[in-house]
N, C-alpha and C positions, 0 to 999 in steps of 0.2 A: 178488091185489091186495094183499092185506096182505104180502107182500113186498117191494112198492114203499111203503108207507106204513112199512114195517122201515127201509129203507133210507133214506124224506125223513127219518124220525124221527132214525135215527142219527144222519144227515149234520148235522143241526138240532145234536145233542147233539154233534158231533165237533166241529162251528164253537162253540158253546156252550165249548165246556170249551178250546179254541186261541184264544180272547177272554177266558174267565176266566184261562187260564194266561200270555197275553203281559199280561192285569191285573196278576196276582199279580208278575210279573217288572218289569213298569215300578215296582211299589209297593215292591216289594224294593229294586231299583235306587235309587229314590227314599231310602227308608229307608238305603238302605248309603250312600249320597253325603249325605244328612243324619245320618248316623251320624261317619262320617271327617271331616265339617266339624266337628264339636260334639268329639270328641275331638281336631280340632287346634287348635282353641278351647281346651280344656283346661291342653292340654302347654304350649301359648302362656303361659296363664295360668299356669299351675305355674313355667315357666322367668323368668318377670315376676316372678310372687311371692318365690321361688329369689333371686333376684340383687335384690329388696331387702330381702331379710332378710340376705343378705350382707354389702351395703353397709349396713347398718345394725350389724352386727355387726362390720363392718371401722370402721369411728365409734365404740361405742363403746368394742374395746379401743385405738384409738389414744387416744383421749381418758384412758381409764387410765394408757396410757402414759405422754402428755403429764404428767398428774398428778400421778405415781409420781418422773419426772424430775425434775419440780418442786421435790418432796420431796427427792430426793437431795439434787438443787443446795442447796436451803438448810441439809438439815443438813452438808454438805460446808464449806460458809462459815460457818457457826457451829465448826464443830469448828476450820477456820483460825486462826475469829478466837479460838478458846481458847488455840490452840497460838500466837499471835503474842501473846495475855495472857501466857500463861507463860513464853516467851520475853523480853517486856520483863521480869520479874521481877512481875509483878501474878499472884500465885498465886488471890486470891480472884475474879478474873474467867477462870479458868480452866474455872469449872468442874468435869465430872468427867475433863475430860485432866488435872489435876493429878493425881488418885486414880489414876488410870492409870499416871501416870507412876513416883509412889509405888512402886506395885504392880511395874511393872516395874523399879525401884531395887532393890526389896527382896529379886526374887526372884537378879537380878541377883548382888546378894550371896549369895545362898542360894547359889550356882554356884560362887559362886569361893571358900565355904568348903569344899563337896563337893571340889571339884579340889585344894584344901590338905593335905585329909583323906584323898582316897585316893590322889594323885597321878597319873602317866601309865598306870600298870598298871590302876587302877582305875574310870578313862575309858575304856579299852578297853573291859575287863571290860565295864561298862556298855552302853557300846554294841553291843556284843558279842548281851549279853541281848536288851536291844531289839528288837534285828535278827530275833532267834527268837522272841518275844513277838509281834513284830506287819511281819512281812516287808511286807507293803503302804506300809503307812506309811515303814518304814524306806528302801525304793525309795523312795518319792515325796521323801521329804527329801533324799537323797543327788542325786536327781535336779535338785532344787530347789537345789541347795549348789551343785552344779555348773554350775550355769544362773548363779545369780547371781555365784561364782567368773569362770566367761567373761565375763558382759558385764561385769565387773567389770575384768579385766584388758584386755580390749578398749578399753574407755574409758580405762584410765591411757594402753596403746598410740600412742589417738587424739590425746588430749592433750600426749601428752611429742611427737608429731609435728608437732601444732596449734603447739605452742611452738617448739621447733625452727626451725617455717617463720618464726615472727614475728621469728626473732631476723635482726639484721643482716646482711649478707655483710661480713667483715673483710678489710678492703685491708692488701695490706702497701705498704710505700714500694719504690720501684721499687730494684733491687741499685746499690751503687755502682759505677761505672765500673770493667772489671776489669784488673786490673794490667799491664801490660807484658812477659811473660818471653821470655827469652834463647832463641837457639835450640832450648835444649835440649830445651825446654815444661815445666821445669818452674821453681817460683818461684825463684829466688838464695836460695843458702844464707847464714844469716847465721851467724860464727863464736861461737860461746860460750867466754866466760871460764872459764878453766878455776880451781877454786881455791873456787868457789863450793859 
């Protein structure tokens, strides 16, 4: 008889623990489906907060931007209106474009004594140097000489074409009426004086 009381017991304890273990599993379940809600809640939040701190960051460098522009523009219009001072002959509203300009008078002249002093051979020479001294740079100018040489010539090109077209078409007056000749086809000989 205690074999049957083995076996209600067990059965007791096999259903016992197939009710704790579909517990355990529904609360699992529960937990994992309250788990994946709460971390999609999260990334949500994360991707929200992400995109305004973006946009908030896209605000303020345009607004720098906007700022910085600003600033150019005006010092850009003050340097104009220095360079249209000094242009009218009003040196002391010029500002420091007149020092500038100075500055590049002076050196100016500095150039075209050098080039007096050592001539065509010593212009090379120089350049020459240069070129070993700092090949970077000397690319970039030559590059730069030639760029501005092109559009340079380009534009006279444009120009001497631009005028060209503005100029009028020249009529001629229509030929006069052409002479008469003898069968021959060709015009009648006229005799020359001889003596002359």
């Amino acid at each position: 008889m205690s074999t049957g009381t083995e076996q209600g017991g067990m059965g007791q304890v096999a259903e016992q623990a197939s009710a704790v273990q579909s517990a355990v599993g529904e609360q699992a379940g529960a937990i994992a489906a309250q788990a994946r809600e709460h971390a999609s809640e999260v990334a949500q939040d994360a991707v929200t907060q992400g995109r305004e701190v973006l946009d908030r960051a896209k605000e303020a460098l345009r607004d720098q931007a906007d700022t910085r522009t600003s600033e150019v523009s005006q010092g850009l219009r003050r340097l104009g209106a220095e360079v249209d001072a000094l242009a009218d002959g009003r040196p002391q509203d010029a500002g420091p474009v007149a020092d500038y300009v100075r500055q590049v008078g002076a050196r100016v002249q500095q150039a075209a004594d050098r080039v007096d002093d050592v001539g065509f051979d010593g212009i090379v020479q120089d350049v020459s140097d240069f070129g070993r001294r700092r090949p970077g740079v000397f690319l970039l100018a030559a590059g730069a000489a030639g760029f501005v040489a092109g559009r340079a010539i380009r534009a006279s090109r444009q120009s001497t074409q631009s005028s060209a077209a503005r100029r009028p078409e020249l009529t001629y007056p229509a030929a006069p009426p052409s002479a008469t000749f003898p069968a021959t086809g060709f015009p009648p000989t006229v005799p020359m004086e001889s003596g002359r």
